[in-house]
C-alpha positions as CSV (number, residue, x, y, z in Angstrom):
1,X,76.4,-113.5,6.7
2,X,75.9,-110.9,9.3
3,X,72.9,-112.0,11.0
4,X,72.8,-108.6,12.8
5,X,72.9,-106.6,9.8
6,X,68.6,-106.2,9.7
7,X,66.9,-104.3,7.1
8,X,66.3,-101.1,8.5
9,X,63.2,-101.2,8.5
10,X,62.8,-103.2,11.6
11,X,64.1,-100.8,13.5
12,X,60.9,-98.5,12.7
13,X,58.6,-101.0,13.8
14,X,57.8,-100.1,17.5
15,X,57.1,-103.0,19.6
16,X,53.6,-104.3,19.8
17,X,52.6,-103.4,23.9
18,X,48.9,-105.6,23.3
19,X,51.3,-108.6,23.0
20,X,53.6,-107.9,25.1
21,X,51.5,-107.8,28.1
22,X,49.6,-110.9,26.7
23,X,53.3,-112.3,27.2
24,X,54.0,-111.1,30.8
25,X,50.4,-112.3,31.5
26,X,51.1,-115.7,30.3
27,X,54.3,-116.0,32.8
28,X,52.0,-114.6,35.7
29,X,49.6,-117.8,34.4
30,X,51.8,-119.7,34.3
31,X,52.9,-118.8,38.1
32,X,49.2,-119.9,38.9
33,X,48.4,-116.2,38.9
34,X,44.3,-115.6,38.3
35,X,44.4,-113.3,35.0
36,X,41.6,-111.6,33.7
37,X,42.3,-110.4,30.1
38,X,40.5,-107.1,28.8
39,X,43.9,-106.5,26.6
40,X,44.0,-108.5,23.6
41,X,41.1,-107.9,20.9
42,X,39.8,-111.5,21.0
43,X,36.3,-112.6,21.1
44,X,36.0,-115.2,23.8
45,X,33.4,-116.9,21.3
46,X,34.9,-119.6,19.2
47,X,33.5,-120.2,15.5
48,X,30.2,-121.4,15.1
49,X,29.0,-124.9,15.5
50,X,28.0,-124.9,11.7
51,X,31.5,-123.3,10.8
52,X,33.5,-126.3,12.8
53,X,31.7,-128.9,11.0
54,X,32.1,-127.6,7.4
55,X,35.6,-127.6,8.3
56,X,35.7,-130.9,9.6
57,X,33.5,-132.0,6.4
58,X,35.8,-130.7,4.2
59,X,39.0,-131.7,5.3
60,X,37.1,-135.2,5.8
61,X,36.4,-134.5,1.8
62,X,39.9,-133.9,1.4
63,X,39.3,-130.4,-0.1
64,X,42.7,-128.8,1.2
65,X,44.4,-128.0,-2.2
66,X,45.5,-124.4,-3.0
67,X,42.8,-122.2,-3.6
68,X,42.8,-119.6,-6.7
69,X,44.6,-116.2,-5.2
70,X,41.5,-114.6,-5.2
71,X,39.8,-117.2,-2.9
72,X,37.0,-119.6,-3.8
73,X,34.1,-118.9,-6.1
74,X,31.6,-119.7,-4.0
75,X,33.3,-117.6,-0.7
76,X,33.2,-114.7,-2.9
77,X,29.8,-114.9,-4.0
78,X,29.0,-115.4,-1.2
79,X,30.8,-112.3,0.6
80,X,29.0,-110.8,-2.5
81,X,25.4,-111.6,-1.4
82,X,25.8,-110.8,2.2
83,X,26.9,-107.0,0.7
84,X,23.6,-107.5,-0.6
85,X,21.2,-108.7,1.8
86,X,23.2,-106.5,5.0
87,X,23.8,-103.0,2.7
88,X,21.4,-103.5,-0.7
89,X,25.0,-103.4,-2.2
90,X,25.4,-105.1,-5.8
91,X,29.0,-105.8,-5.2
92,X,30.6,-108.1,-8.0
93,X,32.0,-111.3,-6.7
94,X,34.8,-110.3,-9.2
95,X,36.1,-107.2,-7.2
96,X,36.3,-109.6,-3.9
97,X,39.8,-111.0,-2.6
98,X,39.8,-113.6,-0.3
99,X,43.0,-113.2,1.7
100,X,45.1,-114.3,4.4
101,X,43.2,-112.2,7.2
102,X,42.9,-108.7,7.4
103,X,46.3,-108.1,7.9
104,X,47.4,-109.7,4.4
105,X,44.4,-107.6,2.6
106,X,45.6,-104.6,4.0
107,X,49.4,-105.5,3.2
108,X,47.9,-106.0,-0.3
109,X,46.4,-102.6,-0.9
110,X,49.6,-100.9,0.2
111,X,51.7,-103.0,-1.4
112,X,49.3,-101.5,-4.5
113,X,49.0,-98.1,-3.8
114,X,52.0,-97.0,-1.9
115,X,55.2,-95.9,-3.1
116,X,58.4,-95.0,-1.8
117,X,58.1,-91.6,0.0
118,X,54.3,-91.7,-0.1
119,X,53.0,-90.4,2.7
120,X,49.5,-92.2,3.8
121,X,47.2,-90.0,6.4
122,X,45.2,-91.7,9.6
123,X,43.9,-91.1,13.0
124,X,46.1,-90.5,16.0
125,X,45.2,-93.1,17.8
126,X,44.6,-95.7,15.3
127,X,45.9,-99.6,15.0
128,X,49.4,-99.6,15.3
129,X,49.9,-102.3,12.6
130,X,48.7,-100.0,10.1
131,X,51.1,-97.3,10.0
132,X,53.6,-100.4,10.4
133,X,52.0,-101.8,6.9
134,X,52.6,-98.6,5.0
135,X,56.2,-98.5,6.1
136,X,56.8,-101.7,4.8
137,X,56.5,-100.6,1.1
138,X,58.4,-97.4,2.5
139,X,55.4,-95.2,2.5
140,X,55.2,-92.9,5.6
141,X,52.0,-93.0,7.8
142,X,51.1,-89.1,9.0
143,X,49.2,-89.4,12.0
144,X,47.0,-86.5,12.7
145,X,45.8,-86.2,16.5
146,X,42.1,-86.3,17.4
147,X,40.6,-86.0,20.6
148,X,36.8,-87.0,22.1
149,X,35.3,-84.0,20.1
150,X,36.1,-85.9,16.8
151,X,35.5,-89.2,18.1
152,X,38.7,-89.9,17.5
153,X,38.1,-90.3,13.6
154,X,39.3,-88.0,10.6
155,X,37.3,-85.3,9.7
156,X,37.3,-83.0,6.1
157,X,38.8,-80.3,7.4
158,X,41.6,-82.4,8.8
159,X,42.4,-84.1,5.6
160,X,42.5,-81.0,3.7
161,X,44.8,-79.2,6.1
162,X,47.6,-82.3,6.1
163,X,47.6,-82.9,2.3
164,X,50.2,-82.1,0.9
165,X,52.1,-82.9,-2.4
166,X,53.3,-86.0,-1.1
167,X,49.9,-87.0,0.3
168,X,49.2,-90.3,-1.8
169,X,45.5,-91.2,0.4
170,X,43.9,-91.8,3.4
171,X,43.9,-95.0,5.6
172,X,40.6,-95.1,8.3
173,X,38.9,-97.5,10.8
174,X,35.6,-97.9,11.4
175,X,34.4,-98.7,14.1
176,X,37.8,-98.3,15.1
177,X,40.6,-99.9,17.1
178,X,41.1,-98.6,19.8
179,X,38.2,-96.4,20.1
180,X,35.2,-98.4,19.4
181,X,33.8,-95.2,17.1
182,X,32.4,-95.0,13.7
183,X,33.2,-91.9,11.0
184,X,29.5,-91.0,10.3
185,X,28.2,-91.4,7.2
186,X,28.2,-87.5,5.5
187,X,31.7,-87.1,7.1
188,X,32.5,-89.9,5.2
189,X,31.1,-88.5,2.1
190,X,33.3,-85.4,2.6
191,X,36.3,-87.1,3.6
192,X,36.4,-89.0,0.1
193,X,35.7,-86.0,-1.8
194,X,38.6,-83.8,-0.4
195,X,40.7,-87.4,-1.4
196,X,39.2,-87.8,-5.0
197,X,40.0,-84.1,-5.6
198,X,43.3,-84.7,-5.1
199,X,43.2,-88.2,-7.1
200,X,44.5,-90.0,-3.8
201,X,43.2,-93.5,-2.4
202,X,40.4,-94.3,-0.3
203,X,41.1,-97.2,2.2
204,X,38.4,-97.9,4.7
205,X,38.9,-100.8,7.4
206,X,35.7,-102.4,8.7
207,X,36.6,-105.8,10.0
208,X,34.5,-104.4,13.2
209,X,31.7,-103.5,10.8
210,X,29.3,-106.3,11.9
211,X,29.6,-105.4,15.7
212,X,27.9,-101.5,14.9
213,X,25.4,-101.4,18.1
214,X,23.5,-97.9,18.0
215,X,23.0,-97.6,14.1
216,X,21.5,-99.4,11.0
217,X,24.4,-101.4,9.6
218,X,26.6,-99.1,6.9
219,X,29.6,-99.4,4.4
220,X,31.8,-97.1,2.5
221,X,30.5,-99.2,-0.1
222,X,28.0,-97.0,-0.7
223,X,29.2,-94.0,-0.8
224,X,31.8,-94.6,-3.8
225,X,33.0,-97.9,-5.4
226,X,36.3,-96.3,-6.0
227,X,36.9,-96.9,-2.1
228,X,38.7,-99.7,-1.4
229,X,37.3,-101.6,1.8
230,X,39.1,-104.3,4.0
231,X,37.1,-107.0,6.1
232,X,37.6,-109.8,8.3
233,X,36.5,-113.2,9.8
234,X,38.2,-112.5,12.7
235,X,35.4,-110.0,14.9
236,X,32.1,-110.1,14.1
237,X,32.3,-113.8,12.8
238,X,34.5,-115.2,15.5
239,X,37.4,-116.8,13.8
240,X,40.6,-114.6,14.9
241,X,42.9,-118.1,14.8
242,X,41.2,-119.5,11.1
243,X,43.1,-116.2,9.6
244,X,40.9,-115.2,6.8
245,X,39.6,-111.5,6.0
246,X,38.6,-110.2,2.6
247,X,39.2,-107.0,0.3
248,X,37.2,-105.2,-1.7
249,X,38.6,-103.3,-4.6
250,X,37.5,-101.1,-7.8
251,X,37.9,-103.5,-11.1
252,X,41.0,-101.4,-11.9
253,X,42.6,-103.1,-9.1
254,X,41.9,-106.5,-9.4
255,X,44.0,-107.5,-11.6
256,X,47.0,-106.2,-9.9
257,X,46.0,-107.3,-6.1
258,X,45.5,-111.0,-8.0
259,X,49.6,-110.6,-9.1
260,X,50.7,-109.5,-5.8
261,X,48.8,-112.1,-3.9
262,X,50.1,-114.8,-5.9
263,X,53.1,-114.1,-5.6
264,X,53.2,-112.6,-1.6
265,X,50.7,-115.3,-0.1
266,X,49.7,-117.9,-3.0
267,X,46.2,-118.4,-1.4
268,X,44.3,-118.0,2.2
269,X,43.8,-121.7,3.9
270,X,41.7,-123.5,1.6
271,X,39.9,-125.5,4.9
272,X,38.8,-121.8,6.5
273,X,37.4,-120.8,3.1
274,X,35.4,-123.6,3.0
275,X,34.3,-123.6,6.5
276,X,33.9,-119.7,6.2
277,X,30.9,-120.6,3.8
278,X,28.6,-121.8,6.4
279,X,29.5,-118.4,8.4
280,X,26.2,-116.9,6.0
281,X,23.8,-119.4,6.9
282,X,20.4,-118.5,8.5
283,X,21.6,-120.6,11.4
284,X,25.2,-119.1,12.0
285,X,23.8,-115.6,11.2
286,X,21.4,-116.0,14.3
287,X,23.9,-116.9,16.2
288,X,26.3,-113.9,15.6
289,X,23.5,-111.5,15.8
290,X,23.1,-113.0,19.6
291,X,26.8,-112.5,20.8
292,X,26.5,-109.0,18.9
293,X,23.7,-108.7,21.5
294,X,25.9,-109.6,24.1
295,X,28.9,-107.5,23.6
296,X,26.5,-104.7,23.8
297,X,25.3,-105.9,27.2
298,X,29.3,-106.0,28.6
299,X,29.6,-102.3,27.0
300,X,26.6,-101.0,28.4
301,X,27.8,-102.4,31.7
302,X,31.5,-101.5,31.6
303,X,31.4,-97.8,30.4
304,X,29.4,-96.9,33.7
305,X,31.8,-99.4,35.7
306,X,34.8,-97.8,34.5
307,X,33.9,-94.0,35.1
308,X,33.0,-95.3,39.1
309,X,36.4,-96.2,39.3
310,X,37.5,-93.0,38.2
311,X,38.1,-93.8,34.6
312,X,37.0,-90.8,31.9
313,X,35.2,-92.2,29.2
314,X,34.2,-89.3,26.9
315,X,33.0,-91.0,24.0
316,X,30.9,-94.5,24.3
317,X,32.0,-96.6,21.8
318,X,28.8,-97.7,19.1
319,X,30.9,-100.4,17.7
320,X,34.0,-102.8,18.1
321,X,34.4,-104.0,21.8
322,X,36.6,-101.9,22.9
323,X,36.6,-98.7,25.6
324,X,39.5,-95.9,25.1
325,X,39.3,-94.3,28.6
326,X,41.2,-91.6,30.1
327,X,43.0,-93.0,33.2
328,X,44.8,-89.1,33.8
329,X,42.5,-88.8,37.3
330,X,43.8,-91.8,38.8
331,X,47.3,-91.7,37.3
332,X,49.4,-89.9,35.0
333,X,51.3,-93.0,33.1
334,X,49.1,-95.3,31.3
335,X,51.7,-97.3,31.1
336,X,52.6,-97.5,34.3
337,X,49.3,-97.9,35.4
338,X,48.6,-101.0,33.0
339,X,51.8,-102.5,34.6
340,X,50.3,-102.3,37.9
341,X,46.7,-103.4,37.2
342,X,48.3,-106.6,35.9
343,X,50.7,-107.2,38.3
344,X,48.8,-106.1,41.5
345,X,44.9,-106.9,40.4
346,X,45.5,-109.7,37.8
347,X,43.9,-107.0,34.9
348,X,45.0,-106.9,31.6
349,X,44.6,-103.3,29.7
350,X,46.6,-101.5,27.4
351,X,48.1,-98.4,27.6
352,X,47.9,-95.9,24.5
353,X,51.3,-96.4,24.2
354,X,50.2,-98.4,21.0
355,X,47.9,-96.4,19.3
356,X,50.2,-93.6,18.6
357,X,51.8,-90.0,20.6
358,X,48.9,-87.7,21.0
359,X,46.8,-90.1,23.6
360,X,49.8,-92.7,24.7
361,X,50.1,-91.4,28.2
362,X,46.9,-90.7,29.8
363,X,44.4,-93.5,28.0
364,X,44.2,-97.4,27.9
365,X,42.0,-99.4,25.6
366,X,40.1,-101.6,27.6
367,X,38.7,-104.8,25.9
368,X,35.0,-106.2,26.7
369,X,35.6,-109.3,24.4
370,X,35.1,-111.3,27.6
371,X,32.4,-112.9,29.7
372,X,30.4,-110.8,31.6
373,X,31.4,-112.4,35.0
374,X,35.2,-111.8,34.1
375,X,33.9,-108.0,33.7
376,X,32.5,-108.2,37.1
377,X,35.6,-109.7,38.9
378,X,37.7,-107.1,37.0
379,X,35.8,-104.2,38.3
380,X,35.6,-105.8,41.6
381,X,39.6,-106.3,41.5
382,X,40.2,-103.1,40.5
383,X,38.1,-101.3,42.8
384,X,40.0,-103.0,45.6
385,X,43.3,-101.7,44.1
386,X,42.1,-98.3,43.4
387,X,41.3,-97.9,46.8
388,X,44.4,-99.4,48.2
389,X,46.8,-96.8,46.0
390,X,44.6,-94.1,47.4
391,X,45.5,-94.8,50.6
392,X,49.4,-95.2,49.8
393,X,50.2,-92.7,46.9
394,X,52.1,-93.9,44.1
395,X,56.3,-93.0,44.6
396,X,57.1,-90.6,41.5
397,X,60.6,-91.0,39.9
């Protein structure tokens, strides 16, 4: 066998800058280099004290068997009632999926609804992995640019102009990575219309839902059961590593997404279901709702930090915990300029190299999902470095 002889599919799969840097930072670490990371989307919070010891209970218990594909009953009834109590949505445990993180429940839809030569449509910049999802089932992602004056999100008008006979649906974020914006509600609305007038799909990504700072909690839920909605334990409920996320489908779907996930993933960890069912107590809801507090403390500290420096910001994020900044004033490769930071200041960003052609030169994502005093030092770093490549211009070519 000719081991070099890859489906060619991995040659369309760009590599993934976020962990590349995380990479070189680790060597610099590793060096005994001081590293500050504001690159990778990690919250520096860890699970909740009542999440870690249903975990521990359980595997005490021995409950570590396979799991049905569709994730325990009492996880998805209880997904079911936080619809209900957050949103006043009467979503049926029946249409939840527990899966394998976010990234499996989105692999899951497209494995669904896209088909060879399907072409999907989303937000220039948007998650890189999610253009990389709909290539895997040989769909194509269309990426249509947006700028500050959209907030970086879809709009009607937009959707309707890219359709085109091919068009199979539309794949959003929000709030988004790596803007931190939200689509608002009657844009929404409209959005899904233009879609359902063309019988297309719906598929709405809101594993940053829970972190929504300047508005009362909302879910495409609402606006049409048809849309199918992705979610995560990862953000808002602090469990990145316990890879576990959840799906949300019309009951036409159901049975399908069951056949696929039996087959593509058996089952998410049976020990993070069962710990994931103390994430909805009173106690471990209080507790998210005061690290939700604080990530909107480090935003409404870093936005103002950043444009001192020289940084553009021209839309404050109202969700996620992330900053997409123009960096074109101080230099005119993001890349570049992401390089140096780390190398020179001990800063992690990322350039917008990731997050797709119309902004991957002059912006980098800039990650608050650290402490605040980390903030500080990095601002107080880069300050220092800004002014030294003031004084000694940057050698072009």
């Amino acid at each position: 066998m000719d081991l070099n002889r890859l489906a060619a599919r991995v040659d369309n799969i760009a590599p993934f800058h976020v962990m590349e840097l995380s990479k070189m930072a680790a060597e610099l670490e590793h060096q005994g280099r001081d590293i500050i990371h504001m690159g990778i989307g990690q919250p520096d919070f860890t699970a909740a004290a009542p999440v870690i010891a249903a975990a521990t209970q359980a595997m005490a218990e021995g409950r570590m068997q396979y799991t049905s594909a569709t994730g325990l009953p009492a996880l998805r009834r209880a997904i079911s009632d936080h619809y209900a109590e957050v949103f006043g949505l009467d979503i049926a445990p029946a249409r939840i999926i527990v899966t394998a993180g976010a990234s499996a429940a989105l692999l899951l839809a497209c494995a669904a609804l896209v088909e060879k030569g399907a072409e999907v449509l989303m937000p220039d910049p948007s998650y890189p992995c999610n253009r990389h999802f709909v290539a895997a089932f040989e769909g194509v992602a269309t990426m249509i640019a947006t700028g500050p004056q959209d907030r970086f999100q879809l709009s009607e008008a937009m959707v309707r102009s890219h359709w085109r006979d091919a068009t199979r649906g539309v794949l959003l974020a929000s709030p988004s990575n790596p803007t931190g914006t939200s689509i608002a509600a009657d844009e929404l609305v409209r959005i899904n219309q233009a879609v359902r007038e063309q019988g297309g799909f719906t598929i709405v990504d809101e594993i940053y839902q829970g972190l929504s700072y300047d508005a009362a909690p909302f879910s495409a839920l609402s606006i049409d059961p048809e849309i199918v909605v992705i979610n995560s334990f990862s953000k808002y409920f602090n469990m990145t590593g316990w890879r576990l996320g959840w799906l949300v489908v019309p009951p036409a779907l159901v049975a399908p997404i069951e056949k696929l996930a039996q087959n593509l993933f058996i089952c998410a960890s049976s020990i993070a279901q069962h710990a994931a069912l103390a994430c909805f107590t009173p106690e471990s809801i209080a507790i998210y709702e005061s690290r939700k507090l604080e990530f909107k403390r480090r935003r409404d500290y870093l936005v103002p930090a950043l444009r001192e420096l020289g940084f553009i910001v021209p839309v404050v994020p109202d969700g996620a915990f992330y900053i997409y900044a123009d960096c074109s004033a101080l230099d005119d490769d993001a890349d570049r300029l992401t390089l140096a930071m780390l190398h020179e200041a001990g800063v992690v960003m990322v350039p917008g190299l990731d997050f797709g052609p119309s902004t991957a030169h002059r912006y980098v994502r800039v990650s608050y999902a650290t402490s605040m005093e980390k903030l500080q030092e990095a601002m107080a770093r880069l300050k220092v470095f800004f002014a030294q490549r003031r004084a000694v211009p940057p050698t072009v070519g």
